[in-house]
N, C-alpha and C positions, 0 to 999 in steps of 0.2 A: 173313241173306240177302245176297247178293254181287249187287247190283242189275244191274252192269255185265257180268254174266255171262247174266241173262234177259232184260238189255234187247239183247245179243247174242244171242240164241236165237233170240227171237220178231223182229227182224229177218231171220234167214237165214229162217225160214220163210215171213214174207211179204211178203219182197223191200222191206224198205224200209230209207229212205237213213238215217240214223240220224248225229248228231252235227253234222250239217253248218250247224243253224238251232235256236234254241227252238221254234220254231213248225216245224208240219209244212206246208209250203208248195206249190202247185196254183196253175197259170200255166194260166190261160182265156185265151177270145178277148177279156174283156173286163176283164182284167188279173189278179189274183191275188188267189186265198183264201187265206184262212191258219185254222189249227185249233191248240190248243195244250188237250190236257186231265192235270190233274193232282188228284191225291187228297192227302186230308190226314185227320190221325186225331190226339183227343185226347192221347193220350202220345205218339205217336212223334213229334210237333211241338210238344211242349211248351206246349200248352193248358190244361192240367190247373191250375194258380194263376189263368189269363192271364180278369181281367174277359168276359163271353161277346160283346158289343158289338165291344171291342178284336179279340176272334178273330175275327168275324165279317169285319172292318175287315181284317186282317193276310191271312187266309185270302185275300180278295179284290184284295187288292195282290198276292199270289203268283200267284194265275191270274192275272191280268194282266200280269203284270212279262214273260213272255213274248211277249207280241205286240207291249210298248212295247221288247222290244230288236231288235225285227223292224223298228221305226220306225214302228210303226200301231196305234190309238186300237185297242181293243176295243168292238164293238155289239152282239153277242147271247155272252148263257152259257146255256148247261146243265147243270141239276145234279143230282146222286142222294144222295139222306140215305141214311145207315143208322142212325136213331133208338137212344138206350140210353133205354129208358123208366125210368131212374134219374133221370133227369133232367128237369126240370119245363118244361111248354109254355113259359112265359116266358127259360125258358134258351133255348132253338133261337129264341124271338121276336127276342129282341136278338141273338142268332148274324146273323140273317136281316137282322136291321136293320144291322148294321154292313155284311154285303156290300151291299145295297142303298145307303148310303149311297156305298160305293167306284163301283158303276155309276152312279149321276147323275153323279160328280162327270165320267167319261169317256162321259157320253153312251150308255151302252149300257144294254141291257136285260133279266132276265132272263126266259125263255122256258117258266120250268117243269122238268118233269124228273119225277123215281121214287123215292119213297119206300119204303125196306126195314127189318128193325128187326137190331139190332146191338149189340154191347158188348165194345169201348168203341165208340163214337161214329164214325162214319166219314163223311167227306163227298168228294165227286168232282165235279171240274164240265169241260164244255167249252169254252173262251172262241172266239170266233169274228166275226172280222175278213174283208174286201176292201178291200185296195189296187190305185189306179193306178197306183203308182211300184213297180220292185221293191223287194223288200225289203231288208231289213239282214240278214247271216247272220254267221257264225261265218268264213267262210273271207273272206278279203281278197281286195275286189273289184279292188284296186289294191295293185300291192307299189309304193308309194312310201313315202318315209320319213312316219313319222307321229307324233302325241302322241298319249297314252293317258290318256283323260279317265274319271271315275265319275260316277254321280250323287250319291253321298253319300260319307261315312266308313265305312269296317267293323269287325268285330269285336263290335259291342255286344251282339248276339243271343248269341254264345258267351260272352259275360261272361256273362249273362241265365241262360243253362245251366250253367256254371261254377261259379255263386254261386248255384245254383237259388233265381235270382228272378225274377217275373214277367216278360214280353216287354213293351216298350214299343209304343206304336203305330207303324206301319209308315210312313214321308213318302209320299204321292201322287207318283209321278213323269212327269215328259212322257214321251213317246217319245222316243227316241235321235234325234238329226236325219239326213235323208233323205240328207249328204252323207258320215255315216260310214261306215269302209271297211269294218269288222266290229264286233261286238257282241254279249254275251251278258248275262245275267244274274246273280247272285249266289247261287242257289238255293242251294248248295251248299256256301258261303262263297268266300270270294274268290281265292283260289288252286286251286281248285276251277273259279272263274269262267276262269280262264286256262289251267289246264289243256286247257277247251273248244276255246282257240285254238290249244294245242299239240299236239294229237292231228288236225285238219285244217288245219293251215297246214306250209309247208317254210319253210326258210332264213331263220326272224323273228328278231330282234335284240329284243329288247322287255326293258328298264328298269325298274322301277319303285323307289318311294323308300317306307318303311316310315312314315318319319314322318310321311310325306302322307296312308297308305293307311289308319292307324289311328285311329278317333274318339278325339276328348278324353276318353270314357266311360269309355274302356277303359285309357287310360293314368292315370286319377284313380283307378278302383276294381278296377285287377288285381291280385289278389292279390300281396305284395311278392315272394313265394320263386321266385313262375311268371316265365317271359319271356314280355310283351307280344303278342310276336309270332308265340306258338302262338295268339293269336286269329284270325289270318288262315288257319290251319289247319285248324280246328277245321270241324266239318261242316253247325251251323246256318245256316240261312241268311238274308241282309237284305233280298233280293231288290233292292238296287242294279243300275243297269245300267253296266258296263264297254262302254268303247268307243274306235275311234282316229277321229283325225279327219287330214286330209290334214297335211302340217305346218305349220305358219302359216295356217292355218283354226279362230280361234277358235271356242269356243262356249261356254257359260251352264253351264258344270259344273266339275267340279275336276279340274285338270290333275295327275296323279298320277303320271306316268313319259313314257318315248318308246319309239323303237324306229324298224327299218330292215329293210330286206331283203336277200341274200344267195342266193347260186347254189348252197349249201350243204344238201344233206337236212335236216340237222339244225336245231332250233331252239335258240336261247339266251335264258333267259329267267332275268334277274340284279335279286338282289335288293340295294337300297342303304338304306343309314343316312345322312341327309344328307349325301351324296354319296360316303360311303366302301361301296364295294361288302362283301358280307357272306357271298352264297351263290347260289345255280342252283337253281331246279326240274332235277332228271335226272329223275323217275319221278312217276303222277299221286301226289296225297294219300291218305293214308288213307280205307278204304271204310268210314265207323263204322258203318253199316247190318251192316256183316257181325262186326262184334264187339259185345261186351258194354260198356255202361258201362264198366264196371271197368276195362277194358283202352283206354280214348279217351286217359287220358296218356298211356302206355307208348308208344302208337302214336302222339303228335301229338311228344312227345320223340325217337324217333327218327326220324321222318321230318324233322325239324327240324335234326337231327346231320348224315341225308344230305345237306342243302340244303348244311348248312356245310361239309361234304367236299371238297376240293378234285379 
């Protein structure tokens, strides 16, 4: 499935803005809703080893991780099971307790939903927020120069799949702060994450440094043959939030690149090794939804050559 090509479809047909926010975003009189819904399924997100607890816990930092790069707490979800009756009540109990346990931790609650039966396993939810402040989006509210901060390290989920080993628990995140200029998510891995910013921004200059961007995890347990930094490739996702902040506007995360703005169409977006530059995004990453396993090297190695291409 080539997602980027349906998730273009089913926008021309019902007029919607598509790209611009994780969240689908509605300015009331009495400020703004935000909606964000995403599906998840036992194999295609690598659940199938993963504790049911831990899924339950990961599934619910993902729908969420959306409305925290919006810079707003999630308070109500909605959800749809589609039950595999292979699998025992007490499996979906602890599925159930792990999200529940992600909603107290942000305050929100959920609302119920529709139960269908299915195999494998399928689960879909709606998360759903109102802010006072505008939101945080994808396109920069300000082309000033800026630092480009994460919430965590990347890559480990791709080791995880890699090395097919269990996923780790996912870290709780804040919300992105109310004064960054733009912000997305990780859902997709991290280059992936920036992509989001180069297909609706112009003229960006954005930096970033390899050694900053990749967990300790993943440089202790990569395989010795692979390079490192097809983990930043790779399509898993940590659901980290990516974000800039104005320039010399600290804040409570890890400063992992800069960037600047420019009267230019184009954007440039260069990758560095402790300070010695290495390669460019020129095109987005691989779509691994639309290939087979078998082909996720082939396709993370050269798209890793383009980067280096001069």
């Amino acid at each position: 499935m080539r997602e980027d090509d349906y998730i273009k479809m089913f926008a021309g047909i019902h007029d919607l803005d598509i790209y611009s926010a994780d969240a689908e975003i509605i300015q009331t009189e009495m400020g703004f809703e935000l909606f964000s819904t995403d599906g998840f399924s036992e194999h295609e997100d690598f659940f199938t080893d993963v504790p049911p607890e831990i899924t339950g816990h990961n599934i619910a930092v993902a729908a969420c991780s959306d409305l925290l790069a919006c810079g707003v707490k999630p308070e109500l979800l909605l959800q749809s099971w589609n039950i595999d009756d292979a699998k025992d009540k007490d499996y979906y109990r602890a599925i159930a307790t792990g999200i529940e346990q992600v909603l107290r931790h942000y305050g929100a609650r959920c609302l119920g939903g529709d139960i269908g039966v299915g195999s494998p396993w399928t689960y879909t939810s709606t998360v759903i927020a109102h802010s006072a402040f505008t939101p945080v989006t994808r396109i920069a509210r300000q082309r000033v120069p800026f630092d480009l901060y994460a919430s965590g390290t990347f890559g480990d989920v791709n080791l995880a799949v890699l090395t097919e080993t269990p996923q780790h628990k996912l870290e709780l995140r804040h919300p992105v702060p109310p004064l960054a200029l733009f912000s997305t998510d990780s859902s997709g891995g991290f280059l992936d994450a920036l992509e989001n910013f180069r297909r609706v921004n112009s003229g960006m200059t954005l930096n970033f440094d390899v050694m900053k961007v990749i967990a300790e995890e993943v440089f202790a347990h990569w395989p010795p043959h692979l390079d490192p930094i097809w983990s930043l490739i790779g399509g898993a996702g940590e659901y980290e939030l990516v974000f800039a902040m104005p320039k010399g506007v600290e804040t409570d995360a890890v400063k992992i690149g800069d960037g600047y703005f420019t009267d230019d169409v184009e954007n440039k977006f260069t990758m560095f090794s402790n300070g010695k530059p290495l390669g460019c995004m020129k095109t987005p990453p691989p779509d691994y939804r639309s290939i087979t396993p078998e082909e996720w090297i082939n396709a993370t190695i050269n798209y890793y050559r383009e980067m280096l291409t001069p």
